[in-house]
C-alpha positions in Angstrom: 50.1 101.9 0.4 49.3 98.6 2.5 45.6 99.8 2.6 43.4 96.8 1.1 40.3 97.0 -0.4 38.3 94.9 1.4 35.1 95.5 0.5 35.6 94.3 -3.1 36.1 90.7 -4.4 39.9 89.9 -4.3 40.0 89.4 -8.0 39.0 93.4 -8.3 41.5 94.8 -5.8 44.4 96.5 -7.0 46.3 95.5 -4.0 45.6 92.0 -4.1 47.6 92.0 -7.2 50.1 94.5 -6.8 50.7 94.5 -2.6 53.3 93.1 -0.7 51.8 90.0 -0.4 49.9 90.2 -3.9 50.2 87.8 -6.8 52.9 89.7 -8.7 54.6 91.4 -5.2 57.6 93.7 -6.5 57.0 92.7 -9.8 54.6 95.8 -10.2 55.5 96.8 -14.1 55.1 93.3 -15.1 51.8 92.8 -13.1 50.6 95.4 -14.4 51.3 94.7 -18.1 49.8 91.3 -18.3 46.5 92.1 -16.5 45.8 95.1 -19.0 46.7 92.5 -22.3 44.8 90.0 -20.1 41.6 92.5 -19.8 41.7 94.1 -23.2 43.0 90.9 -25.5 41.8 88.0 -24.0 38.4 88.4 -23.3 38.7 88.2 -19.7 37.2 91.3 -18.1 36.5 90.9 -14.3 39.6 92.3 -13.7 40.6 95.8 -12.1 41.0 98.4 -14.6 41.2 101.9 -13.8 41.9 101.5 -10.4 44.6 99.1 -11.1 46.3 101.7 -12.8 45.6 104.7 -10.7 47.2 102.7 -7.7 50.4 101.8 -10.0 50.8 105.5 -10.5 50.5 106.1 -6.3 53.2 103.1 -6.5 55.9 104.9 -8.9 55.2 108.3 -7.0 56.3 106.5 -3.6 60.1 107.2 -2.3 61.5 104.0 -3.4 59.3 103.2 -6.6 59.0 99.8 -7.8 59.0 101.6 -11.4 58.8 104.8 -12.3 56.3 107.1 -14.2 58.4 107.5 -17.0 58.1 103.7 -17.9 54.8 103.0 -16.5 52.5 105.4 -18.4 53.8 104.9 -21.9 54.2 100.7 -20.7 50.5 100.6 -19.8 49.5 102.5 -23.0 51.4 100.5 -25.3 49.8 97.1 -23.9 46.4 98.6 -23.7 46.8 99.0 -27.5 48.4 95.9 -28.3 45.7 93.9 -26.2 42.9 95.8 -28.8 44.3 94.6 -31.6 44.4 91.2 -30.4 41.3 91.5 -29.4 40.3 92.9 -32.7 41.8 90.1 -34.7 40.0 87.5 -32.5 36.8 89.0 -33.8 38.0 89.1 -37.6 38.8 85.4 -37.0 35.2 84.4 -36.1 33.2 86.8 -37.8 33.2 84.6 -41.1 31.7 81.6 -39.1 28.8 83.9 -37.9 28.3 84.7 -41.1 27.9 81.2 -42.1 25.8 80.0 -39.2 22.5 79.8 -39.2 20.2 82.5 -37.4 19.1 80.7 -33.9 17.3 82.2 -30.5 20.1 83.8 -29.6 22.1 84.8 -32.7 21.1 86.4 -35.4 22.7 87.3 -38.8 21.4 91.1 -38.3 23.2 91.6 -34.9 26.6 91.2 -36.9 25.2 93.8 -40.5 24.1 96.5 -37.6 27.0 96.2 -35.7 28.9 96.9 -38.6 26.8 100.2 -39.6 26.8 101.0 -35.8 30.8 101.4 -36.1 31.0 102.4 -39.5 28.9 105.7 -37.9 30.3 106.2 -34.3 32.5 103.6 -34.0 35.8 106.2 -33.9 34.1 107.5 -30.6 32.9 104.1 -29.3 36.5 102.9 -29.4 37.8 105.7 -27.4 35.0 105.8 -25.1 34.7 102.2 -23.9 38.8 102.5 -22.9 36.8 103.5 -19.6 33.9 101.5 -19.2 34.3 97.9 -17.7 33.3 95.4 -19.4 32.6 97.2 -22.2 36.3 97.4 -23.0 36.8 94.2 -23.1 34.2 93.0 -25.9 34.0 96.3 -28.0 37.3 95.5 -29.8 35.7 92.0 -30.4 32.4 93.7 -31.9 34.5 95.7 -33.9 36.7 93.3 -35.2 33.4 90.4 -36.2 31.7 93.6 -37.8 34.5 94.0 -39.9 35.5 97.9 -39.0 38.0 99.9 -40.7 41.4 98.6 -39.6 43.3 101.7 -39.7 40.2 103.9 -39.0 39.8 101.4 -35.5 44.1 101.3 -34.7 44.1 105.1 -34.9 41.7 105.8 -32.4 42.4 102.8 -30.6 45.6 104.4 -30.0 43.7 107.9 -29.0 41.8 105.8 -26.0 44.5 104.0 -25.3 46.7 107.0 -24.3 43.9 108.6 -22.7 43.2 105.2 -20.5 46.4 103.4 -19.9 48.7 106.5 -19.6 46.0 108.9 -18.2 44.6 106.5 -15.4 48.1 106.0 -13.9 49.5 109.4 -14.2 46.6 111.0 -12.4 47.3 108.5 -9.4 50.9 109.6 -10.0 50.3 113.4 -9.2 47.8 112.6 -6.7 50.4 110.2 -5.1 52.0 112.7 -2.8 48.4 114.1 -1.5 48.0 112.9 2.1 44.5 112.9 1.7 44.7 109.9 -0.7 47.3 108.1 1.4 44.7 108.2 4.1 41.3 107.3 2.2 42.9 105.0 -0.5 40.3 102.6 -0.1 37.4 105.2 -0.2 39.0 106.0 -3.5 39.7 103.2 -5.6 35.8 102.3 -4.7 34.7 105.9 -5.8 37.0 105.0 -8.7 35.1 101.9 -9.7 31.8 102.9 -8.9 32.2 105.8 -11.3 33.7 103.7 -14.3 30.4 101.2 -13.6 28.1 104.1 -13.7 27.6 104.5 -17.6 27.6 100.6 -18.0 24.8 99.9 -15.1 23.1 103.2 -16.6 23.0 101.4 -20.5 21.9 98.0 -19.0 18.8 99.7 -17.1 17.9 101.8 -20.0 18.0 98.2 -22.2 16.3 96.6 -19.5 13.8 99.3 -19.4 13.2 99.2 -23.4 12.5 96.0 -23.6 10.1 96.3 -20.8 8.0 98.8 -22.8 8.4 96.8 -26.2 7.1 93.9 -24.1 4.3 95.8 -22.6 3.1 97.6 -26.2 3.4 94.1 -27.8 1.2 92.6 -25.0 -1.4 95.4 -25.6 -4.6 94.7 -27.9 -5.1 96.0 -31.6 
């Protein structure tokens, strides 16, 4: 469990947080905690997510856990929550002034009315499904709160993702926890780990990029 990442900024190693010599040392439940609020409620997301978790579930399935399961999966899932609705609420707060403030280059009234029929339609699924996307997690409770979403249609399947993320992600490093094969390619895993929760985030910014690239192109083309 000493393993560091080392190919990854300190900032996004689990162990840099959570090792023996980490930020939060033996305090792994605590650690824990306040970087999931901090990820998913404060707007802060370059932060590690599921592998974070997945190595706090290899932690608790150690001999002499620093926590165990039992707390740290229903823990997690309740912060996860509780950072969405703050998160939420931070984007109820400000979507009046958008409203108010005058379209510009980069903002435009539009952006907020479609985001709101964008959630009204799949926003149930968006919620749940951006529990495991970087990045996206951390601005799509935001969105939802500025367009003005449902509340209890958003906390109920908030709740939903934030099950399936906060107590999922740590029990399957749980259960894998005993494997020898992932005591002895940790490192090899929490990478495999975050490339594959990048994946559908670097696949929707080179389909945007690639859009705008052929709008640019048709626009540029003679009547």
């Amino acid at each position: 469990m000493s393993t560091a990442v080392t190919a990854l900024p300190d900032i996004l190693d689990p162990m840099y947080w959570l090792g023996a010599d980490g930020v939060f040392g033996s305090a792994v439940l605590p650690g824990i905690l306040i970087i999931v609020f901090i990820e998913t409620g404060l707007l802060f997301p370059l932060l590690p997510g599921e592998s974070l978790l997945f190595t706090g579930g290899l932690l608790a399935a150690s001999t002499n856990p620093p926590v165990t399961i039992g707390v740290l999966a229903p823990a997690v899932a309740v912060v996860a929550v509780l950072g969405d609705q703050n998160a939420y609420f931070i984007g109820r707060r400000i979507g009046p002034a958008l409203f108010k403030k005058e379209d510009s280059r980069f903002f435009k009234k539009h952006y907020v009315t479609e985001s709101h029929a964008f959630f009204e339609r799949y926003g149930p699924w968006t919620i749940i499904l951006a529990r495991f996307a970087p990045f996206v997690r951390t601005f799509v409770p935001v969105v939802a709160g500025v367009s003005y979403m449902r509340y209890p249609v958003f906390l109920a399947f908030d709740i939903v993702g934030g099950i399936a993320w906060g107590a999922g992600a740590t029990l399957a490093g749980y259960f894998l926890g005993n494997v020898p094969f992932v005591h002895h390619n940790l490192e090899k895993i929490i990478l495999g780990i975050l490339f594959v929760s990048l994946l559908p985030v670097m696949t929707a910014a080179w389909r945007t990029y690639r859009s705008r690239r052929r709008d640019k192109n048709e626009a540029a083309l003679p009547e």
